[in-house]
C-alpha distance (Angstrom), angle and dihedral (degrees) to the residues before:
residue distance angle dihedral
X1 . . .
X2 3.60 . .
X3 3.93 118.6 .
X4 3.51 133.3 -168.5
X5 3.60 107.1 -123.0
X6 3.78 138.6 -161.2
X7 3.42 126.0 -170.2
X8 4.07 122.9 -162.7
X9 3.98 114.6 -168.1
X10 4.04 97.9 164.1
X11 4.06 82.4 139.1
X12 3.94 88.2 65.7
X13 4.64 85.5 -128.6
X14 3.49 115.3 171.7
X15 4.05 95.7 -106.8
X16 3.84 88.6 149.0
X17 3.93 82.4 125.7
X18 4.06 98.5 51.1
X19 3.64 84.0 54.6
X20 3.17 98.6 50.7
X21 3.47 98.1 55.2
X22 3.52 93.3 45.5
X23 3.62 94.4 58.1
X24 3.25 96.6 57.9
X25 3.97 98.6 55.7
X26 4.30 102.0 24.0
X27 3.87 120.5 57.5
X28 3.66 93.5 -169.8
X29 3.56 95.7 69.2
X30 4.18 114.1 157.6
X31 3.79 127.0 -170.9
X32 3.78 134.0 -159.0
X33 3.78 132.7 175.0
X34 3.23 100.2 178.7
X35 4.46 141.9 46.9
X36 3.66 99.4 -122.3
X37 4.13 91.3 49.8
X38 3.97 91.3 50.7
X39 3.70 97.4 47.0
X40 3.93 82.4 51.7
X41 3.58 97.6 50.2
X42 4.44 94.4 42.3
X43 4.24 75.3 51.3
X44 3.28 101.4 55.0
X45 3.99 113.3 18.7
X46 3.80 141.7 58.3
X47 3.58 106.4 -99.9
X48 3.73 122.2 173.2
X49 3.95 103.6 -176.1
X50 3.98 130.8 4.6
X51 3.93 122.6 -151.1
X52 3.83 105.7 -161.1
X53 3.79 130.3 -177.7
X54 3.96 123.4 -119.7
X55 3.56 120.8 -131.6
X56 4.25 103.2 -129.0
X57 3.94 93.4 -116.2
X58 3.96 124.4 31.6
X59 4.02 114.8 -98.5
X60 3.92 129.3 -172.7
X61 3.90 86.2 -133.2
X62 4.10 87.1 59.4
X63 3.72 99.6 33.8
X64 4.32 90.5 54.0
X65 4.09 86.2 47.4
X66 3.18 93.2 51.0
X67 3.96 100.1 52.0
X68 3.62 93.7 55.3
X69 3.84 90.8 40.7
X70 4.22 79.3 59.3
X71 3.37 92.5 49.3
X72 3.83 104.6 49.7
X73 4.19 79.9 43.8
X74 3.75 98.9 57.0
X75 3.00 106.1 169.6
X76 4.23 103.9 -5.1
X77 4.02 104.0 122.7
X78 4.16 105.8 -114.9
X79 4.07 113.8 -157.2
X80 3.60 111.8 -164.8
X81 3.85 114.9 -133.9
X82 4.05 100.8 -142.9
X83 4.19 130.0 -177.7
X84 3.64 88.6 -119.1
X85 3.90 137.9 -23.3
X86 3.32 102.9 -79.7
X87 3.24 101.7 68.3
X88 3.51 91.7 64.6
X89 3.69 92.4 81.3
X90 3.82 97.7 77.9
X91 3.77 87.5 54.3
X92 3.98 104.1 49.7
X93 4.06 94.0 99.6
X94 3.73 99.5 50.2
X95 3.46 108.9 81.3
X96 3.72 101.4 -88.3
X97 3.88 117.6 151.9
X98 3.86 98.9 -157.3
X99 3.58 146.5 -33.9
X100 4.15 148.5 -116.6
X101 3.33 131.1 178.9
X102 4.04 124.8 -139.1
X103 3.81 92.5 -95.1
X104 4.17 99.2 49.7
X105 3.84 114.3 130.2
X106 3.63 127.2 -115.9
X107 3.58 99.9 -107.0
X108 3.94 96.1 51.4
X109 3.63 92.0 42.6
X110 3.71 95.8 48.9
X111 3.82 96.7 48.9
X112 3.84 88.4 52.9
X113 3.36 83.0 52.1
X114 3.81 94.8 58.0
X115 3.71 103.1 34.5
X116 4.02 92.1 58.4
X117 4.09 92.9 41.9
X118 3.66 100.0 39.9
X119 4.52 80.6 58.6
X120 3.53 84.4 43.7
X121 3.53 98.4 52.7
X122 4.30 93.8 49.7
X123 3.77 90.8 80.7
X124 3.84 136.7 47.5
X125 3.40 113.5 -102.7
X126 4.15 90.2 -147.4
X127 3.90 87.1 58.6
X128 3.63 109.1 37.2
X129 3.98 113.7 83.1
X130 3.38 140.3 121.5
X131 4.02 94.3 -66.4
X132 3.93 83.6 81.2
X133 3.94 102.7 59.0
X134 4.23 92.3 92.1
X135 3.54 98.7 138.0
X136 4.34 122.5 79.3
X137 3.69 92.9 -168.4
X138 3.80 111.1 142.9
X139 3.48 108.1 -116.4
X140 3.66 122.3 -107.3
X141 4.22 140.8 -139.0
X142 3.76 126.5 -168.5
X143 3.71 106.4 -160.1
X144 3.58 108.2 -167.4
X145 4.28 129.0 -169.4
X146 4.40 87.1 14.0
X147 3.52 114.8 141.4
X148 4.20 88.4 -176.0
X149 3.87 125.2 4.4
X150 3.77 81.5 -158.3
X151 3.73 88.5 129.3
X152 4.00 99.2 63.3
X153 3.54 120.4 96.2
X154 3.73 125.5 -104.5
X155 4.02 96.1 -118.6
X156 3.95 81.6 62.9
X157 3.76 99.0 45.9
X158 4.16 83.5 44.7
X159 3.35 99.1 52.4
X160 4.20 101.1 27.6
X161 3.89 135.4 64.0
X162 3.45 111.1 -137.8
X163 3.77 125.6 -147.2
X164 3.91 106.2 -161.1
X165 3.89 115.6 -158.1
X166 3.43 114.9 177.8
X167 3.94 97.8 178.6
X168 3.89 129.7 47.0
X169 2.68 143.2 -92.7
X170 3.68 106.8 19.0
X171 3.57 96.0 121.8
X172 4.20 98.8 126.2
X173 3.77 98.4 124.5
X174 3.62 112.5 19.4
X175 4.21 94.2 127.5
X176 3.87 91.7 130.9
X177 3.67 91.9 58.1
X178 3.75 123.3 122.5
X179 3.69 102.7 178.8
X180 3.75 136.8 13.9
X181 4.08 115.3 -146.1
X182 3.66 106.4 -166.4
X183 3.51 117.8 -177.5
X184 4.09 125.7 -136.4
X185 4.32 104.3 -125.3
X186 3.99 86.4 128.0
X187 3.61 136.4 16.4
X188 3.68 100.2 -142.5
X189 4.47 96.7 52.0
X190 3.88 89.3 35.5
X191 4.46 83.1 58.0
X192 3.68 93.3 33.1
X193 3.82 93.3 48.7
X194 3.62 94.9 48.3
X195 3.51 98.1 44.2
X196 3.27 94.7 50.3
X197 3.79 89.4 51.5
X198 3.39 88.5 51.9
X199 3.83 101.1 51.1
X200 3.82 94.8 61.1
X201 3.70 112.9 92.5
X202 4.09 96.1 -133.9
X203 3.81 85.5 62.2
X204 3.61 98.9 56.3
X205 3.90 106.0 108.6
X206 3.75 92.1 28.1
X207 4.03 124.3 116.3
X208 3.50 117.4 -114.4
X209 4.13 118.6 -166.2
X210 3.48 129.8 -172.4
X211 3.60 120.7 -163.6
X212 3.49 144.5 -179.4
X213 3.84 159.0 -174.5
X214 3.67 136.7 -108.0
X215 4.20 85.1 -100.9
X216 4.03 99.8 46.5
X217 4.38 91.8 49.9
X218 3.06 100.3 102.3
X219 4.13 81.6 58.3
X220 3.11 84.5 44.6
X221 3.73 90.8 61.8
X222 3.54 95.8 33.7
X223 4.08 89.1 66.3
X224 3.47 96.5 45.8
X225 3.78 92.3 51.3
X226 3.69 98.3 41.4
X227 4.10 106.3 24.0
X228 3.15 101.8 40.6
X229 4.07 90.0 141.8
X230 3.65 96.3 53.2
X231 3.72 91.2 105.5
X232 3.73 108.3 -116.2
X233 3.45 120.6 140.0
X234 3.61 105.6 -144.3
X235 3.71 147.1 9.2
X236 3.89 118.1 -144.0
X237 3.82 132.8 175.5
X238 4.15 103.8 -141.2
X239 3.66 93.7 -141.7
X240 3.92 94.7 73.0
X241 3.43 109.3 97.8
X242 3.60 118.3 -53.0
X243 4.08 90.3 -141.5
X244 4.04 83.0 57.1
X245 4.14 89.2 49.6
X246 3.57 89.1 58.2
X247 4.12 99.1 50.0
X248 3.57 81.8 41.9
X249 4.11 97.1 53.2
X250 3.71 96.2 29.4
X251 3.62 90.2 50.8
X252 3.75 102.4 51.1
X253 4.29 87.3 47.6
X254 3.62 88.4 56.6
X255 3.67 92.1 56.2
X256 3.21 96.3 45.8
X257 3.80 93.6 47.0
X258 3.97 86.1 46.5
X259 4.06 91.1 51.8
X260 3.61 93.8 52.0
X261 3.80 95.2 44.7
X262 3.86 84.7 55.9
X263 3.49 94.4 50.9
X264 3.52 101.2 57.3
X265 3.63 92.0 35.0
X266 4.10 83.9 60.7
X267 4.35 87.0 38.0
X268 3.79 80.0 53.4
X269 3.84 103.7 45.1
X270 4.48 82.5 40.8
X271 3.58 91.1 51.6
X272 3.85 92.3 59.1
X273 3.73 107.5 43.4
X274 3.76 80.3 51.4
X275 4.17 100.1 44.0
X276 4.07 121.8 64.1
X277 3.87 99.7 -133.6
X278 3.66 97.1 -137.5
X279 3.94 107.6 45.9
X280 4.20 93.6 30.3
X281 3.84 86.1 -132.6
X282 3.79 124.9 120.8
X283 4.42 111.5 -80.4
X284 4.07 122.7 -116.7
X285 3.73 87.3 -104.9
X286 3.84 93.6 54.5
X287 4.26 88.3 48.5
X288 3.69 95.7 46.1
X289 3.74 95.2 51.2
X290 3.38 86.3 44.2
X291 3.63 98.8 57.1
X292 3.79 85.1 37.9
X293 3.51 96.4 61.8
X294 4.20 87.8 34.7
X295 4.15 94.0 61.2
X296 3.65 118.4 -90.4
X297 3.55 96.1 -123.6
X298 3.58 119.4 96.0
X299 4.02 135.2 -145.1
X300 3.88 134.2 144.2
X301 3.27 87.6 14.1
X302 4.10 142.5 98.1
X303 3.70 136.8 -143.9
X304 3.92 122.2 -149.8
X305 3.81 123.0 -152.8
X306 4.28 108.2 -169.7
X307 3.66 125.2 -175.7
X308 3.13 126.1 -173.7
X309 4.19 114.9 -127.4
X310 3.96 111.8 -115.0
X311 3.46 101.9 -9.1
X312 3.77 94.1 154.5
X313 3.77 90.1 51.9
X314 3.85 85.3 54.1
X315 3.50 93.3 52.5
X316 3.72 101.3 39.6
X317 4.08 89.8 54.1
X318 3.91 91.8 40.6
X319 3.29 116.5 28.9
X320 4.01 133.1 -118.5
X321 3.63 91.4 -74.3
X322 3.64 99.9 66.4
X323 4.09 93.6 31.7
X324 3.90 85.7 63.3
X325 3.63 97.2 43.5
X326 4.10 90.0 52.4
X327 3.14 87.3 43.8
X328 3.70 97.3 56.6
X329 3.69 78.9 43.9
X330 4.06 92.4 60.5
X331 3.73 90.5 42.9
X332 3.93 96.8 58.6
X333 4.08 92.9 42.7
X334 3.81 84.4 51.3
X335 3.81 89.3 56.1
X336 3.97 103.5 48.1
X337 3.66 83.1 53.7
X338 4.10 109.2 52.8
X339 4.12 118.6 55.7
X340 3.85 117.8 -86.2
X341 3.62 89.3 -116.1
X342 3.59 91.9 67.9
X343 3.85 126.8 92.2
X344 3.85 119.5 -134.3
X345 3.66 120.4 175.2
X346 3.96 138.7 166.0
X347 3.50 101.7 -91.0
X348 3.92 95.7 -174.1
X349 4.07 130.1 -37.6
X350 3.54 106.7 -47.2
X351 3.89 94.5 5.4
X352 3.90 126.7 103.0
X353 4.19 122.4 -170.5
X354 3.53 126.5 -157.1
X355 3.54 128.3 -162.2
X356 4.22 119.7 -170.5
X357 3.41 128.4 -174.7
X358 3.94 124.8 -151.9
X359 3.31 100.4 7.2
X360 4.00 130.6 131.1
X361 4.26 119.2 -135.3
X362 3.52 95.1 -104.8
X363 3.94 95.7 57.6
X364 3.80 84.7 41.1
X365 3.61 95.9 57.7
X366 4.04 95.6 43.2
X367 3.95 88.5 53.4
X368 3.47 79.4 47.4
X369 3.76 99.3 51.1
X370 3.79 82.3 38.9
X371 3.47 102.1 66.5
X372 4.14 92.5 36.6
X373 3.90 85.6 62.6
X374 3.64 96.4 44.7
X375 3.64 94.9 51.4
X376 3.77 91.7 48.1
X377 3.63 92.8 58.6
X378 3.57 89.1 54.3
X379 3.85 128.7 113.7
X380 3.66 129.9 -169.8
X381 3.35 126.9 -173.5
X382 4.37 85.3 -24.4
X383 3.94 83.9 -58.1
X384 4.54 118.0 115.0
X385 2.98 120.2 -145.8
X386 3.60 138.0 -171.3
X387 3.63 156.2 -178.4
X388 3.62 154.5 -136.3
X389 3.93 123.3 -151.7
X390 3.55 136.0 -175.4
X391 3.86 123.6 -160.5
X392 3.86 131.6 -159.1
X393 3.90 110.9 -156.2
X394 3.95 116.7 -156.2
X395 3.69 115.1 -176.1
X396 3.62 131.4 -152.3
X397 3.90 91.9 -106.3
X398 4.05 92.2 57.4
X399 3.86 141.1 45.3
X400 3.48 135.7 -131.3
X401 3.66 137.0 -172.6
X402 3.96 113.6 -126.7
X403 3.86 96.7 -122.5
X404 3.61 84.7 43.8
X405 3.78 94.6 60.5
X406 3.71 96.1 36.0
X407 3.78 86.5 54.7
X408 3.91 93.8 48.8
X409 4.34 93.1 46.9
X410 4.01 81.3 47.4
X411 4.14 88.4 55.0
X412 3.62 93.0 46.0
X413 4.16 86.6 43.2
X414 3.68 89.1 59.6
X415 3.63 94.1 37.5
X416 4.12 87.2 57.5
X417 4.17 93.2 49.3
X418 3.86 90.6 45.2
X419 4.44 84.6 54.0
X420 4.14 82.2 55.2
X421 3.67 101.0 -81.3
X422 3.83 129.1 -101.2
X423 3.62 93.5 92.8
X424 3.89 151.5 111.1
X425 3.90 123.9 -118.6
X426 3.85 131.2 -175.3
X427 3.49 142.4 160.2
């Protein structure tokens, strides 16, 4: 993987061996010494991750920099690049994902590297804001194999419930998780725990961390090197800093809180260019892309065209309000009686389509007849109401285009009003 990288060095550190390393494995390699040439570059370039050096003490000067560098980042994951640990303290509450000192070695630094862009890169950076935060849930951490958490920050035990499980695998209802902590005693239950993890669907987007101590590295090492597709998401030794921890935790919760708002944000915004808001069936855009994308050509198949009797009338004597509602009303007794394989859709104001697949003229017709009876029977609000449809048959041995058979169920339609109306006509 090839990120775009940005490197700030206003506090003149000696990082000559973070670039170096860098160079070698990432092309798109940016430098700035100075504030006003970052914020210019964040403005005006693609930038997937930012590596920024930390003054030693906290300054206003720094602090107001840094907030609008956040802001013009969004979501792009920033590591500060400090002198030594410590210092990292001051920084833990200002939006910092993780951090390195001057002296980190290639391997450590370049999996940071990866774990915070390969988050970054799952959503757009056009779409994801703050418009997606909706939920105030308290985030959540399942530490798993922990004797003690003694080693996690405060800010995290503040700000995060913590599940402790200290056997495996009890992991049944854990759907309000954010992020699993599984610590390294054994090579085998740390794999087999996250694996399994992994492998169930709910888990998907969610950050999974080993860690371990200075006894269990070489496991450590062991799992990197050998199960690498295991599905974890990062590998961190507990005696770092506990200030880094945090940035580190915190940070890969708020992605994964971020990814899931976007998702059902996008579910959301899918959902209704697909839906017609009154009847709660799919629109006429959603079924002729659909078919579209199906094959226009038609065979073993049928197409329904329902009308519902007097509509107008309905509407002229009781306004749009109730017309909708009955409607609505017509559209979900039309659905309890067809197959769930079968696509219905609003075809135009008082119009319904229905498209089935693999099914022969006479089952056709008695779904048909099916749903004409059921709607007859129905009252709402002390009003009948009724309809007329017209089907369009195309067996296996013949093909049809779908205008073609749309425009033949609309004849026989029409053909079923003109006979009175609450009836069912076919070819």
């Amino acid at each position: 993987m090839v990120a775009r990288v940005l490197i700030v060095d206003e506090q003149r550190l000696d990082i000559s061996k973070i670039s170096m390393e860098l160079q070698l494995v990432h092309n798109s390699l940016l430098f700035s010494k100075s504030i006003e040439d970052a914020l210019r570059i964040v403005s005006t370039q693609s930038i997937d991750i930012v590596l920024i050096s930390l003054p030693t003490k906290k300054s206003k000067l720094f602090l107001d920099f840094f907030s609008v560098l956040r802001q013009l980042c969004s979501v792009i994951p920033i590591i500060g690049i400090v002198a030594k640990n410590s210092i990292a303290e001051q920084f833990v509450d200002i939006g910092i994902d993780d951090f390195v000192d001057i002296g980190v070695s290639k391997s450590v630094l370049l999996r940071k590297i990866e774990t915070l862009v390969r988050i970054r890169q799952r959503f757009d950076d056009n779409l994801l804001n703050n418009m997606f935060f909706t939920g105030k849930r308290a985030q959540k951490m399942v530490s798993i194999f922990f004797d003690d958490l003694n080693f996690l920050h405060s800010s995290i035990k503040n700000r995060t419930e913590i599940e402790q499980l200290k056997y495996w695998p009890v992991i049944d209802d854990m759907s309000d998780a954010d992020l699993f902590l599984i610590n390294i005693k054994s090579i085998q239950k740390a794999c087999d725990c996250c694996a399994t993890l992994r492998l169930r669907k709910i888990n998907k987007n969610r950050p999974i961390v080993l860690t371990y101590d200075k006894a269990h590295r070489e496991m450590a090492k062991q799992i990197i090197r050998q199960h690498s597709n295991i599905g974890y998401t990062d590998v961190i030794d507990i005696s770092i800093s506990p200030a880094i921890m945090a940035c580190k935790l915190n940070s890969l919760m708020k992605y994964k809180k971020m990814y899931e708002s976007f998702t059902e944000k996008l579910k959301k915004s899918i959902y209704l260019a697909a839906i017609d808001a009154t009847t709660e069936v799919y629109n006429r855009t959603f079924f002729e892309d659909f078919m579209k994308n199906r094959g226009n050509e038609l065979y073993d198949s049928a197409i329904l065209v329902i009308d519902v009797d007097k509509f107008k009338r309905v509407n002229d004597k009781f306004g749009h309000t109730f017309a909708d509602s009955m409607l609505r009303f017509v559209a979900s007794t039309i659905k309890r009686y067809i197959r769930s394989a079968d696509l219905i859709a609003r075809y135009g104001g008082d119009e319904f389509i229905i498209f089935m697949e693999g099914v022969s003229k006479s089952i056709a017709n008695e779904i048909a007849a099916r749903v004409q009876k059921a709607v007859e029977k129905m009252i709402f609000k002390d009003v009948n109401c009724t309809v007329s449809i017209g089907v369009c048959c195309v067996d296996e041995k013949e093909t049809l285009q779908l205008q073609e058979a749309i425009s033949i169920a609309d004849k026989f339609m029409y053909t079923a009003k003109k006979n009175g109306g609450n009836s069912v006509c076919s070819c």
